[in-house]
Every structure is written in structure tokens, then in C-alpha cells.
LOSETOR-423325 format. One record per residue (C-alpha): residue number from 1; residue in one letter; x, y, z. Coordinates in Angstrom, 3 decimals. Example, Ala and Ser with C-alpha at 12.3 -4.5 7.8 and 13.67 -1.06 7.14 Angstrom:
! LOSETOR-423325
NODE_k_r_xx_yy_zz
NODE_1_a_12.300_-4.500_7.800 $
NODE_2_s_13.670_-1.060_7.140 $
END
This chain:
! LOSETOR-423325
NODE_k_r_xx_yy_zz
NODE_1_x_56.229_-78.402_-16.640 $
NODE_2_x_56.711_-82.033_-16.886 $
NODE_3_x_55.109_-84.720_-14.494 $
NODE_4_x_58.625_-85.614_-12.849 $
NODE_5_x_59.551_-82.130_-12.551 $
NODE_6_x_56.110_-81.669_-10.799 $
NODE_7_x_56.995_-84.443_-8.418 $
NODE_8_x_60.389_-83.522_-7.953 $
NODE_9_x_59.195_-80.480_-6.455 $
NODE_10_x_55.799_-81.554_-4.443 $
NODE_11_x_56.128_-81.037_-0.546 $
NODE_12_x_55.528_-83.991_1.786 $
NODE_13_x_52.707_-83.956_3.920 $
NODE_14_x_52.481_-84.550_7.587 $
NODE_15_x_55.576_-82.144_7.930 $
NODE_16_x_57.828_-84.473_7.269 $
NODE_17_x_61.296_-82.075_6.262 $
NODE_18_x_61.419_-81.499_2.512 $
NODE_19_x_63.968_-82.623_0.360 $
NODE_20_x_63.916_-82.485_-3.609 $
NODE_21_x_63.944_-85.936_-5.535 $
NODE_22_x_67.349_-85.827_-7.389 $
NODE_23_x_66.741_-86.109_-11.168 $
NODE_24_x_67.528_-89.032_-13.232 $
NODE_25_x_70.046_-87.941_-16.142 $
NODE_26_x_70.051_-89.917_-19.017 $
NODE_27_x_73.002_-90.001_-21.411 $
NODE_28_x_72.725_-90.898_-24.480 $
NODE_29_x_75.996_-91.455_-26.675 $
NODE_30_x_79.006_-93.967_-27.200 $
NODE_31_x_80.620_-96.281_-25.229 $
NODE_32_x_84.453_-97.377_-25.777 $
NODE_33_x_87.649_-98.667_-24.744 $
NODE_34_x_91.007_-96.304_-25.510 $
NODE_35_x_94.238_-98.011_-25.217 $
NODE_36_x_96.299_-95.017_-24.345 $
NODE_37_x_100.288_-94.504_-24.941 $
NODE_38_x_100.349_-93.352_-21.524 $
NODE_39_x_104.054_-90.909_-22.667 $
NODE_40_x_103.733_-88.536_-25.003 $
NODE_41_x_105.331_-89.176_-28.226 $
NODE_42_x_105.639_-87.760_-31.814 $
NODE_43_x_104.661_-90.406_-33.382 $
NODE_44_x_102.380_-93.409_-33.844 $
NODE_45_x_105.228_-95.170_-34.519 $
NODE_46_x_106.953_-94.495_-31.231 $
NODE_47_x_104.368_-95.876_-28.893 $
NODE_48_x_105.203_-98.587_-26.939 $
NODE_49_x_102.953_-99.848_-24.429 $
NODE_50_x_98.815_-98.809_-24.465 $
NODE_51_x_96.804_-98.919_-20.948 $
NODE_52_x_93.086_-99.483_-21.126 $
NODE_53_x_90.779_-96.789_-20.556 $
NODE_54_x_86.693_-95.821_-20.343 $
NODE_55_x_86.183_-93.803_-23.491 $
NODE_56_x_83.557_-92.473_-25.408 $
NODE_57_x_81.649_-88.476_-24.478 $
NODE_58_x_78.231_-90.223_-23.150 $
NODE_59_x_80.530_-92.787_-20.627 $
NODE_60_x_82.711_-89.965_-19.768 $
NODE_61_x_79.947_-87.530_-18.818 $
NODE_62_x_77.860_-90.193_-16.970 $
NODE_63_x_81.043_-90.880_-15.231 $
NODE_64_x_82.168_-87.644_-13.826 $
NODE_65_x_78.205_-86.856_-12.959 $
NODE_66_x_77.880_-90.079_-10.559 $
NODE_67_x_81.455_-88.902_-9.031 $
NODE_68_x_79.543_-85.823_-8.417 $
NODE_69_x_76.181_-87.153_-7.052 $
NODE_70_x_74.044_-87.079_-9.826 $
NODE_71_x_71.954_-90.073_-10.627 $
NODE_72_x_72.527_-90.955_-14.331 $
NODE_73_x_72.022_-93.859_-16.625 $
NODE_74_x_73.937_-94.753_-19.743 $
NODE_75_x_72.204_-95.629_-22.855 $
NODE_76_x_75.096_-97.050_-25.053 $
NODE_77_x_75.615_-100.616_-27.373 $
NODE_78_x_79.105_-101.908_-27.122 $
NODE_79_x_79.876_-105.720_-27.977 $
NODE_80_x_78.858_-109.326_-26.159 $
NODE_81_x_82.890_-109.543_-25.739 $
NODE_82_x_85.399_-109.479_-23.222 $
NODE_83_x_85.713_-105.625_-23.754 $
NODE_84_x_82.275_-104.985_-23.221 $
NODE_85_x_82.352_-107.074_-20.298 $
NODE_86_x_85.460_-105.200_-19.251 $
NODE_87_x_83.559_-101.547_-19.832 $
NODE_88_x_80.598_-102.774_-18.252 $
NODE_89_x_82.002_-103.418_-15.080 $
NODE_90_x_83.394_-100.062_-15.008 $
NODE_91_x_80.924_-98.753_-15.463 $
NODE_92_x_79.014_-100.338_-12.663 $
NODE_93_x_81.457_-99.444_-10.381 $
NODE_94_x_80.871_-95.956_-10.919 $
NODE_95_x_77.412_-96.469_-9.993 $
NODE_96_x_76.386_-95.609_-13.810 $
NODE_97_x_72.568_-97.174_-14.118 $
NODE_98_x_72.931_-99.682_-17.245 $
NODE_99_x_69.635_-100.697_-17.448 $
NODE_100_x_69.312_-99.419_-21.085 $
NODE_101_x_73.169_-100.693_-21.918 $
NODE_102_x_72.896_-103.032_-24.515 $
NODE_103_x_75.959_-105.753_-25.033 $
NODE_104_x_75.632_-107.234_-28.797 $
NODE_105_x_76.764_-110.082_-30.678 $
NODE_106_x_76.128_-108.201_-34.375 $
NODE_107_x_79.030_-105.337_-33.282 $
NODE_108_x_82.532_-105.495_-31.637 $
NODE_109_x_83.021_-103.172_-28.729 $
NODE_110_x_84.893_-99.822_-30.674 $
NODE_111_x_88.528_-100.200_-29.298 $
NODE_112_x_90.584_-96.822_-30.018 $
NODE_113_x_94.539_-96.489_-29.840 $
NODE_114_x_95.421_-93.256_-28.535 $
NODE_115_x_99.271_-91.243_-28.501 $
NODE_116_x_99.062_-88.260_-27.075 $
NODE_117_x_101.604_-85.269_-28.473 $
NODE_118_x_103.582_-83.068_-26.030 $
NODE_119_x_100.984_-80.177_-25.679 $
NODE_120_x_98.510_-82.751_-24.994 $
NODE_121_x_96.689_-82.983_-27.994 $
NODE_122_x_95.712_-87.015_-29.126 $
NODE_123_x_95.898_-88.822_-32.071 $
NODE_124_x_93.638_-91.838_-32.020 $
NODE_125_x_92.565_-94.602_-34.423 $
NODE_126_x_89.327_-96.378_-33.562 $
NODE_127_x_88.102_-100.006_-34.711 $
NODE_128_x_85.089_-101.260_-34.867 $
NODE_129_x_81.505_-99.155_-35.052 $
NODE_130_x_82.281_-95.962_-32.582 $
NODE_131_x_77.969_-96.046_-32.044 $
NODE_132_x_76.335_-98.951_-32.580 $
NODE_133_x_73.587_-97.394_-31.165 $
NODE_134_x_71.055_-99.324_-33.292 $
NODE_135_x_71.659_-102.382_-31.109 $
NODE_136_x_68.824_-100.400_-28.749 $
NODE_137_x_65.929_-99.821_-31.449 $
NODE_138_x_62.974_-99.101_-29.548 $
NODE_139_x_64.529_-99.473_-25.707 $
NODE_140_x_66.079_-96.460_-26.190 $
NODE_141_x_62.222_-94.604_-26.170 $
NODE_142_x_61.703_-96.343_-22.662 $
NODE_143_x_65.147_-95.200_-21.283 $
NODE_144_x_64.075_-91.507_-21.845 $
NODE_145_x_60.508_-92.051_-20.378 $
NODE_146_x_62.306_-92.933_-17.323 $
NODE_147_x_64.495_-90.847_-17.183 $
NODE_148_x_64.023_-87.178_-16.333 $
NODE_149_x_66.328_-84.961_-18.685 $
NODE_150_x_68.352_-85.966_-21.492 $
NODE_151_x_72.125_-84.992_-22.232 $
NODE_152_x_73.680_-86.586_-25.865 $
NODE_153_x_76.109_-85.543_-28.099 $
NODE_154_x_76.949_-85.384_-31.923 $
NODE_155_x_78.949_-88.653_-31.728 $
NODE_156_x_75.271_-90.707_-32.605 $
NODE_157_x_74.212_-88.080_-35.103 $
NODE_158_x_76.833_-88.639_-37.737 $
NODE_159_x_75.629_-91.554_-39.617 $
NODE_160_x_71.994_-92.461_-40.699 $
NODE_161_x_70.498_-95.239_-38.493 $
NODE_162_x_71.914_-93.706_-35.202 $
NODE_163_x_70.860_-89.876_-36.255 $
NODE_164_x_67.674_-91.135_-36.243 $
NODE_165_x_67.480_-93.285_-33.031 $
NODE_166_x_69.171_-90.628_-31.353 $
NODE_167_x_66.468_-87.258_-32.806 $
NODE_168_x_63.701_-89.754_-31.915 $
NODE_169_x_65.011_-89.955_-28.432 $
NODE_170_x_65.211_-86.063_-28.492 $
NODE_171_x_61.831_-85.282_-29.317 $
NODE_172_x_60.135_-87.842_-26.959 $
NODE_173_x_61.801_-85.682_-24.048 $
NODE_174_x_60.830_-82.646_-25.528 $
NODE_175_x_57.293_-83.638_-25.990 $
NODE_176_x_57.256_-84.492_-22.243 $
NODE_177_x_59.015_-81.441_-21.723 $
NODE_178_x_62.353_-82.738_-19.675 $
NODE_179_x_65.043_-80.583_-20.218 $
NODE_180_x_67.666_-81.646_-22.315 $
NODE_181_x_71.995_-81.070_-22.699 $
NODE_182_x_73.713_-81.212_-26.164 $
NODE_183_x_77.512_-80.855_-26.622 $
NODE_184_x_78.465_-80.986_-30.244 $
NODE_185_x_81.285_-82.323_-29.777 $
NODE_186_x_82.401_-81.498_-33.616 $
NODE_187_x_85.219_-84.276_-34.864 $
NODE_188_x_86.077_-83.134_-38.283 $
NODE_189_x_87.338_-86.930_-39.385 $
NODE_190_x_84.316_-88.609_-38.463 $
NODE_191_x_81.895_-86.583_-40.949 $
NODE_192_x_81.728_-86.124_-44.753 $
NODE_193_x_82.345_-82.478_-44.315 $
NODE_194_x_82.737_-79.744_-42.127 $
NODE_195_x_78.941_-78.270_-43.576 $
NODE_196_x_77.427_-81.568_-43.049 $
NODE_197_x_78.004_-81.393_-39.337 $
NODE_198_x_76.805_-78.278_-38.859 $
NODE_199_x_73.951_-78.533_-40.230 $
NODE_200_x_72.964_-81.259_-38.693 $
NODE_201_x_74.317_-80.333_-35.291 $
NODE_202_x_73.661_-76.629_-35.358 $
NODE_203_x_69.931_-77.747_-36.044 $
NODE_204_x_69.599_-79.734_-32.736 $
NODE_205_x_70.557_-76.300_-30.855 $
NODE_206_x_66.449_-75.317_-30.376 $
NODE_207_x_65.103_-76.309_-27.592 $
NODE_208_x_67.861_-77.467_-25.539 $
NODE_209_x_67.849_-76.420_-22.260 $
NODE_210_x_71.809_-76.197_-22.272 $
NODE_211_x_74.037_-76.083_-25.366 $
NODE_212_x_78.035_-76.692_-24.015 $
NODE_213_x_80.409_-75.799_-26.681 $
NODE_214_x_83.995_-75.239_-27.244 $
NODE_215_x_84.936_-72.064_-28.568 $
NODE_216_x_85.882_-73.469_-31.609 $
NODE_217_x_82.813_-75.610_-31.837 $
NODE_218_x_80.921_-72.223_-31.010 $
NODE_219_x_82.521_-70.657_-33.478 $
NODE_220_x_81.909_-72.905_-36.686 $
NODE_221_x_78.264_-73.594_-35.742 $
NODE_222_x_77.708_-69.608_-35.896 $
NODE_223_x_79.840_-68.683_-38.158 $
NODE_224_x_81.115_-65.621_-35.672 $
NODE_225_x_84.906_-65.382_-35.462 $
NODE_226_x_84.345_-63.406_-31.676 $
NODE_227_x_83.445_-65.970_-29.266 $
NODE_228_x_80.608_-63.705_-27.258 $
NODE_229_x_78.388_-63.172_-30.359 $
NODE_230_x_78.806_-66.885_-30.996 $
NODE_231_x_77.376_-67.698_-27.904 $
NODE_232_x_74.877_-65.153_-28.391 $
NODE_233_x_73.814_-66.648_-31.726 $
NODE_234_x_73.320_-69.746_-30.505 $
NODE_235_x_71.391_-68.431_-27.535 $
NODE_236_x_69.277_-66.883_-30.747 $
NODE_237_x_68.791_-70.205_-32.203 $
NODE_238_x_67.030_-71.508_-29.435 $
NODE_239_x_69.295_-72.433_-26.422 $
NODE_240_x_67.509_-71.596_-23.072 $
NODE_241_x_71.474_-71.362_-21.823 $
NODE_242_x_75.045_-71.534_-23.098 $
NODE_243_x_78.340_-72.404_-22.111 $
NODE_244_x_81.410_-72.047_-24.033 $
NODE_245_x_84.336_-73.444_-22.806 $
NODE_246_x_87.712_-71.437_-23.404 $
NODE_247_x_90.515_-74.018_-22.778 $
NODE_248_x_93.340_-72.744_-20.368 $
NODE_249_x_91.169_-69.465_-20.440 $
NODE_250_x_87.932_-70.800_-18.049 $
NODE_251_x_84.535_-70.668_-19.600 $
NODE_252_x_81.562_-68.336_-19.863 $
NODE_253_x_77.866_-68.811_-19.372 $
NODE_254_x_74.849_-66.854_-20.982 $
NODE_255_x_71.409_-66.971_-21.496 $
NODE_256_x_68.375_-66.938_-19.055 $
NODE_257_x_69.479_-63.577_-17.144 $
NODE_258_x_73.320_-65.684_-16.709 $
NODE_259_x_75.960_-63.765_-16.841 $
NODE_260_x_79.731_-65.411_-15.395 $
NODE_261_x_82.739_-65.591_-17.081 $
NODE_262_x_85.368_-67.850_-15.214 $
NODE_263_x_89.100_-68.043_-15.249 $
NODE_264_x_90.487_-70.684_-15.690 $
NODE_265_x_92.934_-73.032_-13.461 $
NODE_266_x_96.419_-73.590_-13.836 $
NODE_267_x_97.297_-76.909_-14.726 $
NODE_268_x_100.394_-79.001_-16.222 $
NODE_269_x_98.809_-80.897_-19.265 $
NODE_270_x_99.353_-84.185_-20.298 $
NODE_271_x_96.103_-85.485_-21.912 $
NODE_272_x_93.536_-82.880_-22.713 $
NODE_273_x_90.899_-85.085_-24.099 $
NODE_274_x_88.396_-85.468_-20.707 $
NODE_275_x_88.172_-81.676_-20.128 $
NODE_276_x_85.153_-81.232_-22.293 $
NODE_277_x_83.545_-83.920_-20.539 $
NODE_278_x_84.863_-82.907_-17.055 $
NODE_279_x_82.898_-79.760_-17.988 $
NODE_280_x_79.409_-81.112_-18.508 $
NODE_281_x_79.465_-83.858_-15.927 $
NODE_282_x_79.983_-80.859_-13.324 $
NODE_283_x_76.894_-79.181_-14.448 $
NODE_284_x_74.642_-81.839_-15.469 $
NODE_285_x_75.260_-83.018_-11.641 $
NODE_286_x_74.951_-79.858_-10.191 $
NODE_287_x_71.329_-79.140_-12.308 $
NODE_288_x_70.426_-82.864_-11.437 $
NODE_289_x_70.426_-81.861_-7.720 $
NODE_290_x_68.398_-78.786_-8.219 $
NODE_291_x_65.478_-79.722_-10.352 $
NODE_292_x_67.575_-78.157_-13.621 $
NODE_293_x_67.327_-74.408_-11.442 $
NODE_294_x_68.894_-72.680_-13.957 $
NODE_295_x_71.225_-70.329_-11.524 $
NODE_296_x_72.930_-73.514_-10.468 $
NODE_297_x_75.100_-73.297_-13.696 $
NODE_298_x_76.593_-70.159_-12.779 $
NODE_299_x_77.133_-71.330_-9.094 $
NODE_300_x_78.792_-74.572_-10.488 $
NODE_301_x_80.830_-73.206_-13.310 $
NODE_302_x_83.841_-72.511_-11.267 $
NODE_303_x_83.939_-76.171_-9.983 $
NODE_304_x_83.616_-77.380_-13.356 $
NODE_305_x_86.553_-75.162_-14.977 $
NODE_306_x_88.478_-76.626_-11.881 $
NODE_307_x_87.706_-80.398_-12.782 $
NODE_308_x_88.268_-79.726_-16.058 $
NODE_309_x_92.127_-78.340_-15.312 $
NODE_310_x_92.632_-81.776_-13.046 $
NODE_311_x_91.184_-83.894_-15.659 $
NODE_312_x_93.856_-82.682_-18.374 $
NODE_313_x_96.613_-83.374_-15.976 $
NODE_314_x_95.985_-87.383_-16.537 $
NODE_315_x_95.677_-89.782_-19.292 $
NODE_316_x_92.344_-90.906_-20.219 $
NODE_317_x_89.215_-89.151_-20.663 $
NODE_318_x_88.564_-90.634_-16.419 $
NODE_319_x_90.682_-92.304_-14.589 $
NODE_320_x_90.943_-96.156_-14.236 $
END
């Protein structure tokens, strides 16, 4: 048991009523602006107007947990321009902590055009460095010592420098033993191969307190074509808990004695791309406010299949 977990848990004396410390969440990721075709189109070519929006996994989970009460920082590098002036203030006024965001002169802040197709599925083209994490070097060890769990994604794992920033960052909470959240977020076009991501991603499944998954995600880290034995497997490589998240079909939790399966919500799609993210910004929020009690996942998952049905029924991974 860590020393913050220890505290968070420590009853007052003189009887003064108890109440648990809420947990810092730290995540650790990418930071972007998506210009979004706000219609859906067929085409690239069709787009006509783009409207500004937060992007990036790491802003759009630290986003949705402050909406939901957690207290999380954002450890992210985006550019000393207007839009990284423009994403920090967002950011801010979502009550995100940036103590440990980093605004550089060596990188431009990743701008990404998004059209979004009639089932909701996007097309995007990014410019500039999508994690130019680097611009943090050795901060990014202080933001996890004060921080008490850490949730990242695959998004700073792909290339060299960032991988290992981001594995550093991983162990030092491990070693101090705060829990920490990975969702692999697998994007085919941003690695050399299909193999090269999950080997690299399937081997930062041990430990983690909470692997949350796709089921296609599930699927090609496993190699199981059935999406229970894939969350089994991964539960077998290490996982304390898993949840795989089944699109219009809910989501199901296992591992630790958890057992739910949830339905999922009827919604009319426009922009699927923030469900994910709707997802783990539910639980990391929910485990925040419990000391990471593991049964809070299964009490939560319903609210986050819910979020996640109202989050595809806008543009933008949040909205503005």
C-alpha cells in the first residue's frame, strides 16, 4: 500500500466526521486541437467549414473526469502558439490541473482536420508532432510523485523518445505502488505495423490496475476472436481488472471477483470518436472518489456506458 493511499484512508482524530481525501489522477498522453466538419460528408473533399475542438485521449479523459468530480492533472506538451494558448485555456476551465503542461517553442501544437462519415466513423489528418511529449524530460517523474494513480494511453508509446518518457513514468508509480489505467487505444496508421503495437502495448498490460479496451483492441492484443476469453487473457497477463467496451452493445467488466455486463444505451450517432474516452473518464472519477475500491467499477459502469451513448451523439471528442 502506497503512502497516499495510506493517508487517503487515515481517520481524523478528535472525532471530527471522516471523509476520504479524493485521489489525484494523473493523465499522461496528448494534447490537440481537431478542426471538425461538423456535417457528415463522404468525402474530404466535401467539407466545408471546420469548428475547433479539445482533442487528444489524455485531454479527453482528464476532461470528462473533472466533469465528474475527480481531481486530475494533465501531463501533455503542445506548442508556445496561439493554439496552445487556445487549448490551455480550455483546459483550465475545466478545472484540469496543468501544472505539469508544458507549452514549447521547439514543436507546433498537433492541429487535426476531422470529417466525420454518416455512421459516425472519422477520418482525420493531423499536423504537427501528435506527442511531443519530450518537451517534459524529467518533470514528467515529479508529476507522477504527486500525483496518486496514473492513467496513459498508447498514443506516447509509438515512437522512441516518448515510449520511453512515458514507461519511465509507469514504473515510478509502480514502484510506489499507485495504481495505474492503460487504454490502448490501438490506431493502425500511426504504427509501423499492426505486430509492433502489440507488442509493445500488450506488454504494458502487467500490473495495471485497470486495462479498458475495445473489443477490437481486446481482440488483437489476445489474439482470441470471442471477446470473453480476450478479456480473460488479458486478465491472465496481469490486469488486476478489465473492461471491454462493446460499442452500441454496453460493456463488460472482469477481474478481481467483477462480474457485470451492461447494455448499452440507445443513441442517434453523429461522431463516435469521444465514447472511448467518455468510458474511462467515468471510471477513473468514480475510483478517484473511492481510494481505487475496486467494486466501484462495477457500480459505475452503467453511468459510463450512458456517457458514452451521449458523447457519440455530438461532434468532438467533448464539447466546446
Amino acid at each position: 500500500m502506497s503512502r497516499s493511499f495510506s493517508a487517503a484512508t487515515r481517520r481524523p482524530r478528535h472525532g471530527r466526521k471522516y471523509r476520504r481525501r479524493l485521489m489525484r489522477i494523473l493523465c499522461l498522453g496528448e494534447a490537440l486541437v481537431e478542426l471538425i466538419c461538423e456535417r457528415p460528408v463522404a468525402s474530404f473533399a466535401e467539407a466545408d467549414a471546420f469548428a475547433p475542438h479539445v482533442g487528444g485521449a489524455a485531454a479527453g479523459v482528464a476532461i470528462t473526469a473533472a466533469r465528474h468530480g475527480a481531481d486530475v492533472a494533465l501531463a501533455a506538451a503542445v506548442g508556445a502558439d496561439a493554439w496552445g494558448g487556445w487549448l490551455q485555456d480550455r483546459l483550465q476551465a475545466e478545472r484540469v490541473v496543468l501544472d505539469h503542461f508544458a507549452r514549447s517553442g521547439d514543436h507546433a501544437t498537433p492541429v487535426s482536420f476531422v470529417t466525420v462519415g454518416a455512421e459516425g466513423q472519422t477520418t482525420a489528418t493531423t499536423y504537427g508532432s501528435r506527442a511531443p511529449l519530450v518537451a517534459l524530460g524529467e518533470r514528467l517523474l515529479d508529476a507522477v510523485d504527486a500525483a496518486d494513480a496514473l492513467f496513459y494511453s498508447s498514443a506516447t508509446l509509438v515512437d522512441a523518445p516518448a515510449r520511453e518518457l512515458t514507461l519511465a513514468a509507469r514504473a515510478r508509480a509502480r514502484e510506489a505502488g499507485k495504481p495505474v489505467v492503460l487504454d490502448p487505444d490501438l490506431r493502425a496508421n500511426r504504427w509501423r505495423s499492426t505486430s509492433a503495437a502489440v507488442e509493445i502495448v500488450g506488454a504494458a498490460v502487467a500490473g495495471a490496475f485497470l486495462v479498458k479496451a475495445n473489443a477490437g483492441e481486446a481482440r488483437a492484443l489476445t489474439g482470441e476472436l470471442d471477446v470473453e476469453a480476450a478479456a480473460a487473457s488479458l486478465l491472465a497477463a496481469g490486469a488486476q481488472h478489465v473492461v471491454v467496451t462493446l460499442g452500441a452493445g454496453g460493456a463488460l467488466l472482469r477481474g478481481g471477483g467483477l462480474d457485470r455486463t451492461v447494455r448499452g444505451v440507445p443513441a442517434a450517432p453523429v461522431d463516435t470518436t469521444g465514447a472511448g474516452d467518455a468510458v474511462t473518464g467515468v471510471l477513473i472519477a468514480a475510483l478517484a472518489r473511492t481510494g481505487f475500491y475496486p467494486a466501484a467499477l462495477a457500480a459505475v459502469l452503467p453511468d459510463a456506458v450512458a456517457e458514452a451513448a451521449r458523447a457519440t451523439e455530438r461532434y468532438g471528442a467533448v464539447t466546446r
